[in-house]
MIZAVEX-994326 format. One record per residue (C-alpha): residue in one letter; x, y, z. Coordinates in Angstrom, 2 decimals. Each point is the difference from the previous one (the first is absolute). Layout:
N
+---+---------+---------+---------+
! r !    east !   north !      up !
+---+---------+---------+---------+
! A !       X !       Y !       Z !
...
+---+---------+---------+---------+
! end
This chain:
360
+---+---------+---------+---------+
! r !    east !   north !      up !
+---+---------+---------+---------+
! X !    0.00 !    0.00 !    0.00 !
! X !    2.81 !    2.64 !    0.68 !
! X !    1.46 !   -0.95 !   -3.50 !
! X !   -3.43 !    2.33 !   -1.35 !
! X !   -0.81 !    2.43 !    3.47 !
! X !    2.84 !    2.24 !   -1.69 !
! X !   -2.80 !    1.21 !   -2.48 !
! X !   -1.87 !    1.13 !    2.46 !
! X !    2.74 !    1.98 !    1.55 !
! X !    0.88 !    1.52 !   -2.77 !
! X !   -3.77 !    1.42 !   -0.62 !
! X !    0.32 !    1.12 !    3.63 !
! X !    3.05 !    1.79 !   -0.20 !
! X !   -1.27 !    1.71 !   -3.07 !
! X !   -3.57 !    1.26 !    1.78 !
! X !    2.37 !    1.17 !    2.67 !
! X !    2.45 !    2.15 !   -2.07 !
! X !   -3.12 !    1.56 !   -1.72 !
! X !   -1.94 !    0.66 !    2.93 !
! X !    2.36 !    1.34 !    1.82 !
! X !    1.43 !    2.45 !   -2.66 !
! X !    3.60 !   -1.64 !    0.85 !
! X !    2.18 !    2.00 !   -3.21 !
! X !    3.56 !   -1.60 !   -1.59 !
! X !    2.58 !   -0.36 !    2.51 !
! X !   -2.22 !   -0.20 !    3.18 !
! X !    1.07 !   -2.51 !    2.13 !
! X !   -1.99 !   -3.21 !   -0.02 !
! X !   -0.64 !   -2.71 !    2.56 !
! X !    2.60 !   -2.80 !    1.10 !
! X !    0.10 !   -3.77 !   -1.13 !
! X !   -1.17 !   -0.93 !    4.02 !
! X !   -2.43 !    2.52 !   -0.12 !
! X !   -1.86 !   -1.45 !   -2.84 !
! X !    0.27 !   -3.33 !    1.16 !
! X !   -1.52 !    1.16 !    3.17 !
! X !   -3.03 !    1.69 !   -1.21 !
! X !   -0.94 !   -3.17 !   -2.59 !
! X !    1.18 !   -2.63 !    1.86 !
! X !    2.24 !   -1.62 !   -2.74 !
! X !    3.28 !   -1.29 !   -0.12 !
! X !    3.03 !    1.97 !   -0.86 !
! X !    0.23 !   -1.46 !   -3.30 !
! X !   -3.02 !    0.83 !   -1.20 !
! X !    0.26 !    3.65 !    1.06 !
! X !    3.21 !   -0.21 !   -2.16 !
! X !   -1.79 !   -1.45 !   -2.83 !
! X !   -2.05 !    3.12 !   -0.09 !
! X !    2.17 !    2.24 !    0.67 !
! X !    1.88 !   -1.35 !   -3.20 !
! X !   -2.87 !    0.29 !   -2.37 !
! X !   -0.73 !    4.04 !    1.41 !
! X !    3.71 !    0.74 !   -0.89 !
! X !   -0.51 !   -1.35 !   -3.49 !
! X !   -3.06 !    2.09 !   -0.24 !
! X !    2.08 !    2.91 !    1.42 !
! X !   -2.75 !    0.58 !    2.85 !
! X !    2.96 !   -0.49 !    2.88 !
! X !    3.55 !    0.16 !    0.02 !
! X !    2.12 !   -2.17 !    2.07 !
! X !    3.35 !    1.55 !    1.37 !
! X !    2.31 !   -2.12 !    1.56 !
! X !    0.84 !    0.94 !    3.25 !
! X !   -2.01 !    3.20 !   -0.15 !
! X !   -3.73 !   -1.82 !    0.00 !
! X !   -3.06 !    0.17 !   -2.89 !
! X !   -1.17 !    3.15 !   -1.32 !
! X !   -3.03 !    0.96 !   -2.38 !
! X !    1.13 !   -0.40 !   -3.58 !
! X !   -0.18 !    2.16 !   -2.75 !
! X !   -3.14 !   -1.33 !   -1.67 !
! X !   -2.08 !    3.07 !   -0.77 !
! X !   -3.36 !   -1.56 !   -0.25 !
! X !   -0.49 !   -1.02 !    3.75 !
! X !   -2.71 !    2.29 !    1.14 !
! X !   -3.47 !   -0.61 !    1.17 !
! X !   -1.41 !    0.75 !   -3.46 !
! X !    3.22 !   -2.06 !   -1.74 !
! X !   -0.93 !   -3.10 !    1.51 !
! X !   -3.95 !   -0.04 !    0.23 !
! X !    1.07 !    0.76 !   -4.05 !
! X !    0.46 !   -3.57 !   -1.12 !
! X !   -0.74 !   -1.96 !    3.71 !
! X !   -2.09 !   -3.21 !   -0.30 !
! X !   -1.58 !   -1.60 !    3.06 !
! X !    0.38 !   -3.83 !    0.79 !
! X !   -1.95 !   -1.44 !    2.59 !
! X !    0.37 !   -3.96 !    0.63 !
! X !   -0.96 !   -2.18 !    2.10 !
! X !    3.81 !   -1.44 !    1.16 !
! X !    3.21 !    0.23 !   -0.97 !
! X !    1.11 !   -3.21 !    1.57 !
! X !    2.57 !   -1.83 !   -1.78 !
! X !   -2.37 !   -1.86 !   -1.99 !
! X !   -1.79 !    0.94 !   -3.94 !
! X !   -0.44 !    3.75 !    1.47 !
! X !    3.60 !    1.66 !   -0.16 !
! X !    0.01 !   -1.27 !   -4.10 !
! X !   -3.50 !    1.39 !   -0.46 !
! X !    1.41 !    3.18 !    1.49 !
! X !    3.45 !   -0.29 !   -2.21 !
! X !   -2.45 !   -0.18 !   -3.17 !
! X !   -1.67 !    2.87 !    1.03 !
! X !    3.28 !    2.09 !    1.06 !
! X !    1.86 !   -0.49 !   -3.57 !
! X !   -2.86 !    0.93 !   -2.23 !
! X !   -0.32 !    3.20 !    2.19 !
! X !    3.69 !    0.73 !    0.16 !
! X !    0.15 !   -0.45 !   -3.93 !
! X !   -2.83 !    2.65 !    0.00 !
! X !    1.75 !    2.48 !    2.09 !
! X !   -2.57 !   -0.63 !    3.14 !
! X !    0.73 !   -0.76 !    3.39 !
! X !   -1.80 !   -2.45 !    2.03 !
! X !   -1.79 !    0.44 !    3.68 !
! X !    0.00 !   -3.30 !    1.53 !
! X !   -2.22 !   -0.78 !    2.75 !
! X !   -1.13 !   -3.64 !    2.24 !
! X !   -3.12 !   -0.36 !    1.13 !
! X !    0.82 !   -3.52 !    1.62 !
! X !   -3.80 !   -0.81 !   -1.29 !
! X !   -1.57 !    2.25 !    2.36 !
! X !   -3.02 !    2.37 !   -1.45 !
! X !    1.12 !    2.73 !    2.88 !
! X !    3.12 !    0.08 !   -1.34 !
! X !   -0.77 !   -0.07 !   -3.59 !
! X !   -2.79 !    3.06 !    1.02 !
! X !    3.44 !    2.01 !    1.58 !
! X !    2.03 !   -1.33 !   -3.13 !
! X !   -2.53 !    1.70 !   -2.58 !
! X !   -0.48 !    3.40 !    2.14 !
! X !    3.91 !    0.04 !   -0.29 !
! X !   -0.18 !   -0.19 !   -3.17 !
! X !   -2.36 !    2.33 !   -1.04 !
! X !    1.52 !    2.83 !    2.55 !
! X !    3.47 !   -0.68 !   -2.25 !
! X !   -1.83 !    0.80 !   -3.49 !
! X !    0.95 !   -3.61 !   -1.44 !
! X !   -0.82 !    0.12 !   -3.91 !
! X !   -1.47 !   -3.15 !    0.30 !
! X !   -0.32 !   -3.48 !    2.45 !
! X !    0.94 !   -3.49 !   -0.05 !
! X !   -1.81 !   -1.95 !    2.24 !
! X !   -0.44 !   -3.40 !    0.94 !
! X !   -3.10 !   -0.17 !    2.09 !
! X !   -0.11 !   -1.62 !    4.17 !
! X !   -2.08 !   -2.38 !    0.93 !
! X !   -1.69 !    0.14 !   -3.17 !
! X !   -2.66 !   -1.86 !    0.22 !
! X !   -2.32 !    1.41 !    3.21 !
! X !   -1.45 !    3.15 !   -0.24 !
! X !    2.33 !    3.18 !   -0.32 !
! X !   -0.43 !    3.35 !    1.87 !
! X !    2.61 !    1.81 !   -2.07 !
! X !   -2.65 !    0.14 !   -3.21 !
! X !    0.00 !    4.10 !    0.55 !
! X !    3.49 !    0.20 !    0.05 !
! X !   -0.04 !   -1.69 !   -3.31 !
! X !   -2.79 !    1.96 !   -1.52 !
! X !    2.26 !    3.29 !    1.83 !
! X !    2.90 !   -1.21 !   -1.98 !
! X !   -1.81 !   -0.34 !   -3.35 !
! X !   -1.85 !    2.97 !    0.20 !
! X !    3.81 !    2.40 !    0.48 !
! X !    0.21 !   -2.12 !   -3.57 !
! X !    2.99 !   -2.49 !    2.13 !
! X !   -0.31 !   -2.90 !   -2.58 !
! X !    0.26 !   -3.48 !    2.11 !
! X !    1.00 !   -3.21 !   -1.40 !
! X !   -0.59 !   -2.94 !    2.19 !
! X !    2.25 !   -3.54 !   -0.09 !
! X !   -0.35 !   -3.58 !    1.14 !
! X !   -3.64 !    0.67 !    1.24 !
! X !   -2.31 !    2.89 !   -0.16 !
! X !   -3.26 !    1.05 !    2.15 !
! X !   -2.98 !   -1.61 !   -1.19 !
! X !   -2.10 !    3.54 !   -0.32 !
! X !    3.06 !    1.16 !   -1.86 !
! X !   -0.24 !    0.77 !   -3.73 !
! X !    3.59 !    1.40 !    0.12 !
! X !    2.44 !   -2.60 !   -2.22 !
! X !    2.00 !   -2.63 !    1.80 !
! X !    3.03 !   -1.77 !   -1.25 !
! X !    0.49 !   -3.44 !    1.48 !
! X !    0.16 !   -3.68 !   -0.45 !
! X !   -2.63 !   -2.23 !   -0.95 !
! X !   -0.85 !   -1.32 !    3.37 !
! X !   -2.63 !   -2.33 !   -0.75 !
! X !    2.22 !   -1.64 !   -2.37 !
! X !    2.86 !   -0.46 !    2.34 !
! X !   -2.59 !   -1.84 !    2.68 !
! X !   -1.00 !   -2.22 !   -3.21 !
! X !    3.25 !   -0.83 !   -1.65 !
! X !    1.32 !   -1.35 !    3.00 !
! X !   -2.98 !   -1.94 !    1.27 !
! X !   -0.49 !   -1.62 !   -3.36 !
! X !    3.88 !   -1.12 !   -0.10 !
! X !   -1.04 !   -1.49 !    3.31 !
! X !   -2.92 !   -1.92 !   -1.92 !
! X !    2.61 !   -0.82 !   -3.02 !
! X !    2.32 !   -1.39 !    2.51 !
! X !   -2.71 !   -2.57 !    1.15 !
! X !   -0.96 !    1.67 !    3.21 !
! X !   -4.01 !    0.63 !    1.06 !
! X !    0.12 !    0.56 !    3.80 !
! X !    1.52 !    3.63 !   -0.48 !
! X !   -0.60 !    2.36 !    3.06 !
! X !    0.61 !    3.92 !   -0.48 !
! X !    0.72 !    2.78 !    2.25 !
! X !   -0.70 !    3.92 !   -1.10 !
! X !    0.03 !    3.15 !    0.79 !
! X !   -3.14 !    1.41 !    1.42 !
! X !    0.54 !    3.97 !    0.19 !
! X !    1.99 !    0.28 !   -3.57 !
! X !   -1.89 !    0.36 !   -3.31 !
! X !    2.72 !   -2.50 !   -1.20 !
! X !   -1.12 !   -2.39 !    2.57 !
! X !   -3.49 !   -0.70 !   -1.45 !
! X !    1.35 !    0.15 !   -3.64 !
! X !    2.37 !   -2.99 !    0.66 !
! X !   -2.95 !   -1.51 !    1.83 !
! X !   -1.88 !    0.46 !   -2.73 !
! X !    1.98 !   -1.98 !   -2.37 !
! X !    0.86 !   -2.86 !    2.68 !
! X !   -3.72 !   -0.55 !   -0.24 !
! X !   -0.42 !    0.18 !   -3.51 !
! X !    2.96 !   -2.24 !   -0.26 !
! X !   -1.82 !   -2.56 !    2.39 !
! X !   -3.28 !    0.18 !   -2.02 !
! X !    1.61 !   -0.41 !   -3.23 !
! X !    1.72 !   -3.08 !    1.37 !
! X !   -3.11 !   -1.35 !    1.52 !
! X !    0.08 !    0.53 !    3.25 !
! X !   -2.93 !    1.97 !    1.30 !
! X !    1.06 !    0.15 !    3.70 !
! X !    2.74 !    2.22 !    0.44 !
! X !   -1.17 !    2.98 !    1.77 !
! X !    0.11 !   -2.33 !    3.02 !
! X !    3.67 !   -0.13 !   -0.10 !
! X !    0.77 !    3.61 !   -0.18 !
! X !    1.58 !    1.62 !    2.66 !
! X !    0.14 !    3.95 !    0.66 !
! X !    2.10 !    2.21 !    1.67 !
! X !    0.70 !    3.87 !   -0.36 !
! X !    2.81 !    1.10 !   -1.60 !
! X !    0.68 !    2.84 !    2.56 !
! X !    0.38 !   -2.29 !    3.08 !
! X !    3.66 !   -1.22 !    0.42 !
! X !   -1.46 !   -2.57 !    2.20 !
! X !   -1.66 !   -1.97 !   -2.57 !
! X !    1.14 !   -3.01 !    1.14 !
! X !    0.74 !    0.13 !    3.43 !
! X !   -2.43 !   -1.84 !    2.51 !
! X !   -2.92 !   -1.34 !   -0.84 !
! X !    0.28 !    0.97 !   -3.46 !
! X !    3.02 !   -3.08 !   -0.17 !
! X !   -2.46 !   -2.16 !    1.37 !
! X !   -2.63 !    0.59 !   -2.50 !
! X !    2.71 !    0.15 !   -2.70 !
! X !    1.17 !   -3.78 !    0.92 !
! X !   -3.65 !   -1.33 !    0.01 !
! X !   -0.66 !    1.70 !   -3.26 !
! X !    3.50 !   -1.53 !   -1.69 !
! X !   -1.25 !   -3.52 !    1.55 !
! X !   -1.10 !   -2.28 !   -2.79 !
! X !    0.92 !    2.55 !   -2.80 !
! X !    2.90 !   -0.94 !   -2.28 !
! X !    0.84 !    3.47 !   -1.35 !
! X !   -0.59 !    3.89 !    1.81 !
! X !   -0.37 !    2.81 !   -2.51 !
! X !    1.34 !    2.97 !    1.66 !
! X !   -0.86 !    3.75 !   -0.08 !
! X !    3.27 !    1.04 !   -0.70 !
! X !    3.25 !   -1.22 !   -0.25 !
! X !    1.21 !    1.16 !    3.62 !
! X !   -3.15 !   -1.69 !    1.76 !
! X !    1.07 !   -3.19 !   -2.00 !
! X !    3.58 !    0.07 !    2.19 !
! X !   -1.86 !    0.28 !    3.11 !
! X !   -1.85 !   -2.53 !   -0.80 !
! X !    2.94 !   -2.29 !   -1.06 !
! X !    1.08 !    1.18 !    3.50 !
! X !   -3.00 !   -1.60 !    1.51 !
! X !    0.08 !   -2.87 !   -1.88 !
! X !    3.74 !   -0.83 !    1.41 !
! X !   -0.96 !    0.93 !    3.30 !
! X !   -2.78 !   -2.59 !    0.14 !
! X !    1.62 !   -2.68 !   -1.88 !
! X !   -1.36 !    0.12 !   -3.84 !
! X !    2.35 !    0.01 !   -2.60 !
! X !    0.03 !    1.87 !   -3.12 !
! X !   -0.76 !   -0.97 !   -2.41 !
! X !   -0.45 !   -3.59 !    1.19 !
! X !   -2.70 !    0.18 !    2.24 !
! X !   -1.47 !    3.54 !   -1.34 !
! X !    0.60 !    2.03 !   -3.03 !
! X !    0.39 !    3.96 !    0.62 !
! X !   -0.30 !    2.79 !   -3.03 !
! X !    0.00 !    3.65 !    0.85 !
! X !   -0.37 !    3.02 !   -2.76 !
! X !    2.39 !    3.02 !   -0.67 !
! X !    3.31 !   -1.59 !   -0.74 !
! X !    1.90 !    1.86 !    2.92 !
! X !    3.39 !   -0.23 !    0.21 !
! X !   -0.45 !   -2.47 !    2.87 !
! X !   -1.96 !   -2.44 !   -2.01 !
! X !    3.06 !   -1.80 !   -1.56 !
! X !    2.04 !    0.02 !    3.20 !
! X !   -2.42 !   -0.87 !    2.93 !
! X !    0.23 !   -3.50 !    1.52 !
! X !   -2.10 !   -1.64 !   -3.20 !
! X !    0.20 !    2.13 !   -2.70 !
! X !   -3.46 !    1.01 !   -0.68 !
! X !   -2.15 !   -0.33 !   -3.23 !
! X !   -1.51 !    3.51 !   -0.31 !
! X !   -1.33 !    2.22 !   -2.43 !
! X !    2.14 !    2.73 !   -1.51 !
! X !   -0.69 !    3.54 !    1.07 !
! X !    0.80 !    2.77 !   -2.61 !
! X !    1.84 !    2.53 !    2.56 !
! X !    2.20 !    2.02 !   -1.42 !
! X !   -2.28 !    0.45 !   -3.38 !
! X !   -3.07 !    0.33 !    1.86 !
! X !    1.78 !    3.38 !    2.11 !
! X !    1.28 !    0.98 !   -3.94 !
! X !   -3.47 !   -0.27 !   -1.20 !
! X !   -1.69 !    2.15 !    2.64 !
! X !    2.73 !    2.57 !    0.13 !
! X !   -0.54 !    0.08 !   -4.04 !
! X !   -4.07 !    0.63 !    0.60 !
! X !    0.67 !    2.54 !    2.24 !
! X !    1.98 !    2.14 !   -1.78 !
! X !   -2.32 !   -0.73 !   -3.12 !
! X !   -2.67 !    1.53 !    2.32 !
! X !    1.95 !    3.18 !    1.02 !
! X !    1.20 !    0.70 !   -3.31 !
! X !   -3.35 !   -0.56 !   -2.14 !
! X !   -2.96 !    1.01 !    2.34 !
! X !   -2.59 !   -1.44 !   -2.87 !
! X !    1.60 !   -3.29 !    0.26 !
! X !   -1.95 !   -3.04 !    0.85 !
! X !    2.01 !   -2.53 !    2.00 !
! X !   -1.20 !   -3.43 !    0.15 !
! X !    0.82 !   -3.31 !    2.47 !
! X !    3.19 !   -1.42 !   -0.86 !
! X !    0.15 !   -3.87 !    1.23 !
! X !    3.41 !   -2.26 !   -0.33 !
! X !   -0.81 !   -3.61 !   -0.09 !
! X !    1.96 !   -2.05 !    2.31 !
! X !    2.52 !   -2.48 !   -1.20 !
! X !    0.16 !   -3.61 !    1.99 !
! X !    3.10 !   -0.94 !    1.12 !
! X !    0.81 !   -3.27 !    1.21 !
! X !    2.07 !   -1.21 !    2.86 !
! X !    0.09 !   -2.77 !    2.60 !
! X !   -2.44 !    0.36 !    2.43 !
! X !   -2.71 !   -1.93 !   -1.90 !
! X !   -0.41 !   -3.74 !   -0.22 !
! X !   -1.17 !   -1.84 !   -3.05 !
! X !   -3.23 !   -2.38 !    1.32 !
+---+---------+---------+---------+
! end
């Protein structure tokens, strides 16, 4: 995660020169003091501290400390100029720092900067997040929606945003009373090409667990169940657990309990994403059932942990990097051409196959 918290440093250090009218020269703060204040290593720090001196926002004098550069367009109007909010979700070292590298080089190439903000999936803090935003005069929003699926009280902000002509592009999920364009993957096909490998690979006993709270959730639901009908098996929905995406104690307790008794007498688990499918390969060791021997495991989003957890893990491919491209594309579309219609953009997931199902 550090290896990607330097972008948001470096927006932060560039709302602070232009709010506080710091001019060319002025002294700047130190390495420790940065650290401090976001809580990072001193790496990172360094990291963007590097990429402000190749912008020439600071200088760094050796032995003498870091100073404002000579960059003439840092002032408040400068940098609301060509700024583009980003609010996601996380920025956990998992799909979401290549979304956000996607996003960052197609607005770099356009000469805009990028205002990076975590919600950590909670509405209140998405509702502070877009206030932010609009008090900084983005030109236009990136969003990817929390908790997406139950009923949002930030609607006005939205309709606030849209009507100070903000264009907002949503990816991986959008609202379901939005009309505003999303860029994402196909969801429902991810939950369906892995359950029907499941089927191809002989198995019929196939339990799945999803997210309850997450638009994506019920779309990979969706084509679990559609899988299971098309393969003739009617009763799914009774082997379906759900959890919420937003509670880090998904599996703790009683949940493990009713995990195990849901995983008895199955032969495969499809899995909401890719890092639920490593806790539950956790599980699975912890209570004696190997994989893919006794139980087969698939997740969805191709993480980078996917081919190097315990079993490597059959899992759909998530489009990360070209998904944050796409949306930073749309939104610049937007800004530039006001009469421009932007439509859904969906990437179609790409099964990839690894070890941690069994042939029946």
């Amino acid at each position: 995660m550090d290896n990607y918290k330097y972008l948001m440093i470096v927006d932060w250090v560039k709302n602070r020169i232009a709010t506080g009218n710091l001019k060319p020269n002025d002294r700047f703060l130190t390495e420790k003091q940065l650290c401090k204040i976001h809580g990072v290593s001193r790496q990172t720090v360094r990291q963007a501290l590097t990429r402000l001196e190749s912008e020439n926002v600071l200088t760094r004098v050796r032995g003498s400390g870091t100073f404002v550069g000579s960059r003439v367009d840092i002032s408040p109007t400068a940098s609301v100029k060509g700024n583009i909010g980003v609010v996601s979700t996380y920025f956990s070292d998992y799909i979401f720092p290549h979304i956000v590298t996607g996003i960052e080089s197609v607005l770099n190439n356009s000469g805009c900067t990028m205002q990076l903000t975590i919600t950590h999936n909670q509405v209140s803090e998405e509702r502070q997040a877009l206030k932010a935003m609009l008090a900084n005069g983005v030109r236009g929003l990136i969003v990817e929606p929390s908790k997406s699926a139950l009923p949002n009280p930030n609607r006005e902000l939205y309709d606030k945003l849209r009507a100070n002509n903000i264009p907002i592009v949503f990816f991986n999920a959008k609202y379901p009373w939005s009309d505003l364009p999303c860029v994402a993957m196909d969801d429902e096909a991810a939950g369906r090409i892995v359950t029907d490998h499941l089927f191809a690979c002989g198995h019929r006993q196939i339990a799945g667990i999803f997210a309850l709270d997450d638009i994506q959730g019920h779309l990979r639901y969706s084509g679990f169940i559609n899988s299971c009908l098309a393969n003739g098996v009617n009763d799914s929905e009774r082997n379906v657990y759900w959890f919420a995406a937003s509670d880090r104690d998904a599996m703790s307790g009683g949940a493990r309990e009713k995990l195990l008794e849901l995983l008895h007498g199955k032969t495969a688990v499809v899995c909401y994403n890719d890092k639920l499918a490593i806790r539950v390969l956790g599980l699975c060791r912890e209570n004696g059932l190997k994989v893919p021997e006794n139980i087969s495991v698939v997740g969805i989003d191709d993480s980078r942990y996917a081919s190097i957890c315990e079993v490597p893990l059959t899992t759909v491919h998530h489009p990360h990097r070209l998904l944050g491209e796409a949306a930073a594309s749309t939104i610049l579309e937007m800004i530039k051409n006001r009469s421009f219609t932007a439509e859904n953009k969906t990437f179609m997931p790409e099964l990839i196959v690894r070890n941690s199902v069994a042939r029946l």
